[in-house]
C-alpha positions in Angstrom: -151.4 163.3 89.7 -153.9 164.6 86.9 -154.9 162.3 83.7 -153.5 163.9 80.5 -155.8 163.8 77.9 -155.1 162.5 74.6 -156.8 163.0 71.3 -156.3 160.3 68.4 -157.2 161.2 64.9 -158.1 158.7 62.4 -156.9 159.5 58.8 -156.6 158.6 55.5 -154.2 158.0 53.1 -155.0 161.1 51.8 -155.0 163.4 54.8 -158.4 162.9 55.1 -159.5 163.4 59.1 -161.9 160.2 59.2 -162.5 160.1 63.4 -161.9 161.1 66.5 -161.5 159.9 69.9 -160.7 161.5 73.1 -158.9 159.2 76.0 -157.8 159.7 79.7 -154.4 158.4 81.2 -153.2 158.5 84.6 -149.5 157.8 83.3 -147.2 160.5 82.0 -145.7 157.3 79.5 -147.6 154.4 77.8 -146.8 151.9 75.5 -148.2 151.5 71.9 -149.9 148.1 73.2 -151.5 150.4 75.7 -152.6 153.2 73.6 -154.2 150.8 71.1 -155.8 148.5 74.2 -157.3 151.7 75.5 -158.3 153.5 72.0 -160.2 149.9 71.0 -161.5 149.8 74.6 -163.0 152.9 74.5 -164.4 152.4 70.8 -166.0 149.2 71.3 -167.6 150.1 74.7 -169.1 153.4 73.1 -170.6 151.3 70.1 -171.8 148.8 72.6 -173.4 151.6 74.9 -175.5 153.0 71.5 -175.7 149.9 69.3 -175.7 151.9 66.2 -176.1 150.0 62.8 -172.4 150.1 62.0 -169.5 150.2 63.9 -166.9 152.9 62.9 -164.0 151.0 64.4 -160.2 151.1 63.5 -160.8 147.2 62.3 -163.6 144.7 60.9 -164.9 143.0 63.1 -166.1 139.3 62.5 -169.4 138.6 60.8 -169.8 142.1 59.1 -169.7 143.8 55.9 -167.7 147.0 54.8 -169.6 150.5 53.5 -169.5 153.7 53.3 -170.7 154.2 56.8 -168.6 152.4 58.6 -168.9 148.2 58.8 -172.3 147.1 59.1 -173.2 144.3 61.2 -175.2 141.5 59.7 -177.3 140.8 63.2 -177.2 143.7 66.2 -174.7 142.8 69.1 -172.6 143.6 71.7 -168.6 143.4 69.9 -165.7 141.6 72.0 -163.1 144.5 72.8 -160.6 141.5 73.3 -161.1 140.1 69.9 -161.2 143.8 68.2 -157.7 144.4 70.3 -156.4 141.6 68.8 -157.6 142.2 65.1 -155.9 145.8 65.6 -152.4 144.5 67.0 -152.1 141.7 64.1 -152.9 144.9 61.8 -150.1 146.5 63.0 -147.2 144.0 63.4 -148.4 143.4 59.6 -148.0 147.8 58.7 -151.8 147.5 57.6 -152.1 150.1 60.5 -149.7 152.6 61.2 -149.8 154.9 64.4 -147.8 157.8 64.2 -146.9 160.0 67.9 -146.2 163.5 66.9 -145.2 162.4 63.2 -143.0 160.1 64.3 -144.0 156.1 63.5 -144.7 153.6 65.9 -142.4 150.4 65.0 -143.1 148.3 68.4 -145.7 147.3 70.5 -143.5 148.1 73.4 -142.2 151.3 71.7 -142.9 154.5 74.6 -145.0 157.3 74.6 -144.3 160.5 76.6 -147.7 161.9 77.1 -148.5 165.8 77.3 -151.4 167.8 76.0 -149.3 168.4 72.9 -149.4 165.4 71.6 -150.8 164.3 68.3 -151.4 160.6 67.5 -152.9 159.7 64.2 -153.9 156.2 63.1 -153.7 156.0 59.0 -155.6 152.5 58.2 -153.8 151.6 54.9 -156.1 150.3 52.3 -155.6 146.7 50.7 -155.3 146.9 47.0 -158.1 144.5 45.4 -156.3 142.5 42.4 -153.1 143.0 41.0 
């Protein structure tokens, strides 16, 4: 059995292609909780490999502050991938993260994926609105 390999695109609001990440599976169907696990997995490892300035995650992490550039950490350090999964699955049982699998939304964490080479899975990050 071959891996398929999967491409997730980060976008906007606006259509905006913000980042992009390119994962391996072994499975020909994964869940949404598996498709996150692994795309947070793989983010947080590569930041920890580099140790860049900011993190360009799909979430905050804790003890860090929000630019232009990504969220900067207030002290360099390894990040938890546990703790960013869990940030990213609370963002999406509350829609502050939608997935979408060949423009179709994701709705459950145990909702399935069919993998092929074909297909497309974009993460919009929706945008709290400050005030009101």
């Amino acid at each position: 059995m071959s891996a398929t390999t999967l491409t997730i695109r980060d976008e906007s609001m606006n259509g905006k292609i913000t980042g992009e990440l390119t994962l391996e599976f072994l499975t020909e169907t994964i869940t949404v909780r598996e498709l996150i696990r692994s795309r947070v997995y793989q983010e947080v490892k590569d930041f920890n490999a580099r140790r860049p300035e900011h993190f360009r995650g799909l979430v905050q992490p804790t003890d860090t502050e929000a630019t232009l550039n990504g969220f900067k950490l207030k002290q360099r350090r390894e990040l938890d991938w546990h703790e960013q999964f869990d940030k990213v699955v609370e963002a999406f049982e509350r829609n502050q993260v939608l997935i979408l699998v060949n423009d179709h939304q994701s709705e459950s964490l145990d909702e399935e994926i069919s993998l092929s080479p074909q297909t497309n899975v974009t993460f919009l990050k929706l945008t709290l609105l400050v005030g009101g």
